[in-house]
C-alpha positions in Angstrom: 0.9 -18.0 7.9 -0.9 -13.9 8.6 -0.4 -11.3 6.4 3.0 -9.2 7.1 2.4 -5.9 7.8 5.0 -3.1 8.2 4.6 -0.2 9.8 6.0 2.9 9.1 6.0 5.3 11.9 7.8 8.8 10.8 7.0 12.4 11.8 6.2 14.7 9.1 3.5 15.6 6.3 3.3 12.1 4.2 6.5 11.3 5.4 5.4 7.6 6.6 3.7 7.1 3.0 7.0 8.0 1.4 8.9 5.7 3.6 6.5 2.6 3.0 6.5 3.8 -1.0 10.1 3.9 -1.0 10.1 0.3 0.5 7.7 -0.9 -1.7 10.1 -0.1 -4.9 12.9 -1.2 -3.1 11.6 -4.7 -2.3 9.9 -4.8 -5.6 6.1 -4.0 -5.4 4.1 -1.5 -7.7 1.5 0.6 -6.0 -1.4 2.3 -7.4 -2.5 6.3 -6.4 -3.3 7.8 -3.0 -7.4 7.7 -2.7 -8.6 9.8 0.1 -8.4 6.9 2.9 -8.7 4.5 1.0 -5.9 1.5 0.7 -3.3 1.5 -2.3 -3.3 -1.4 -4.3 0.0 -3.5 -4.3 1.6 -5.9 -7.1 4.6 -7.2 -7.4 6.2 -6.6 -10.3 6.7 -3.2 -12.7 2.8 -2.4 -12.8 0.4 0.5 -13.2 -2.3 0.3 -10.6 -5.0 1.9 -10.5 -7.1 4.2 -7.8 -8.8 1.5 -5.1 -12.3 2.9 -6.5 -11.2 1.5 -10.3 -10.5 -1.6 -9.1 -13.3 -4.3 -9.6 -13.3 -7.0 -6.9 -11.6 -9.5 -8.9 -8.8 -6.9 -9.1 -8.6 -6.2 -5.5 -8.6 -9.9 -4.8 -5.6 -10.6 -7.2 -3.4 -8.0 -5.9 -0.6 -9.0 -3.5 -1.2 -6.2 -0.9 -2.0 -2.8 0.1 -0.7 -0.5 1.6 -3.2 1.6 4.4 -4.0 3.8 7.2 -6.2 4.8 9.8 -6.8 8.2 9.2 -5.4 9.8 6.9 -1.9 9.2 4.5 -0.5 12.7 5.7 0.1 11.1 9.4 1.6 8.2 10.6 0.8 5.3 11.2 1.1 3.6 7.6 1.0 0.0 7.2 2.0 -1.9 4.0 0.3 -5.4 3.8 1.4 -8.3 2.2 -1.2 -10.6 1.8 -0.4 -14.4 2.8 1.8 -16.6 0.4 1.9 -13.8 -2.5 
């Protein structure tokens, strides 16, 4: 079983981050704050989580996804990941 990744492709200034956001609280993930480029940490659950660069390792490695993008979260493309069997 891969990762599921959905991408959110629509137009506008952050408009793709809202979108995958707004799924993420609608199919009941937390996600941490915007960091530059970096991902966003993802938990299921009601969670704070926080910026990718105050995560330790072991905290990346326990969350269930992320949600990312290639250059920059003002533009589309934005990708939520859900890692494999979380």
């Amino acid at each position: 079983m891969a990762d599921q990744v959905i991408t959110f492709t629509q137009e506008g200034e952050f408009q793709a981050y809202y979108a995958a956001c707004a799924w993420c609280k609608e199919n009941g993930y937390s996600h941490g704050s915007m960091q530059a480029r970096a991902p966003i940490g993802l938990l299921r659950g009601d969670w704070i989580i926080a910026k990718w660069r105050n995560l330790s390792p072991k905290e990346r490695q326990q969350l269930d996804g992320t949600i990312t993008c290639i250059e920059t979260f003002r533009e589309a493309p934005v990708h939520v990941v859900i890692r494999e069997g979380k």
